[in-house]
C-alpha angles and dihedrals in degrees: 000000000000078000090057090035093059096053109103126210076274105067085241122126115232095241091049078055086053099052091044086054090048093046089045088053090043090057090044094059097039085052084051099045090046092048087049090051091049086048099042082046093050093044090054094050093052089052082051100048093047087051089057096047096042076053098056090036087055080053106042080047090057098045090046084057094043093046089048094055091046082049088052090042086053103049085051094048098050096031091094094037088052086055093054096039090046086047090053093036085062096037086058093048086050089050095043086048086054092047091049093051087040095054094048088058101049089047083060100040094048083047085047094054088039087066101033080061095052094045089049097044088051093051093048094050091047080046090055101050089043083060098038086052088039094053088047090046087053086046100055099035081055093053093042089048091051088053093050086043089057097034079062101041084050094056098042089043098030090167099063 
């Protein structure tokens, strides 16, 4: 009858209740075991991880500092030869200015000659057919004078 009387309204004895209780425990602290070790496995590799990047920040630190110290050795290295470069650069842009104007001029004066060729060439062709008419007209006023001078010689010694 204690049989009978531990049977509960589901059909369940009261000891398999038990054992189900006790499995069910059991679970529950295997589940939280297994959630600490997680826990305990993902906080030492954060640790982990933070070590590493304090690590590589304490390096990046110390290569920031060296390369700032090359950077000053530099400045200090190329600060006369920028002087010397800046004083030629100018000099260069004086002497370009001065090429430029010079050029200019040049271009002037060579249009300049260029007409004062052609003007010259001109003249001395016009000079040359004036000449060339003067020395006709000579010719001619020559030849028109030797008539006359016959035509007179002619008259004043009619027998020769």
């Amino acid at each position: 009858m204690n049989s009978l009387a531990s049977i509960g309204s589901s059909g369940r004895s009261s000891t398999d209740d038990n054992n189900i209780n006790d499995d069910h425990d059991e679970v529950s602290k295997l589940a939280i075991a297994s959630f600490k070790a997680r826990e305990e496995e993902i906080e030492r590799k954060k640790m982990e991880m933070r070590v590493k990047v304090e690590s590589q920040l304490t390096r990046a630190e110390e290569e920031t500092r060296r390369l700032a110290q090359i950077w000053e050795e530099l400045e200090v290295l190329t600060d006369p030869l920028r002087k010397e470069v800046a004083t030629v650069r100018k000099r260069i842009d004086m002497a370009n200015r001065d090429l430029k104007s010079l050029g200019q001029t040049c271009q002037k004066k060579e249009k300049e000659y260029k007409e004062a060729m052609e003007a010259f060439h001109e003249k001395n062709n016009e000079k040359a057919q004036l000449t060339t008419t003067l020395k006709e007209l000579v010719n001619e006023s020559e030849k028109f004078r030797m008539r006359k001078l016959e035509e007179l010689s002619k008259i004043v010694n009619p027998n020769t």
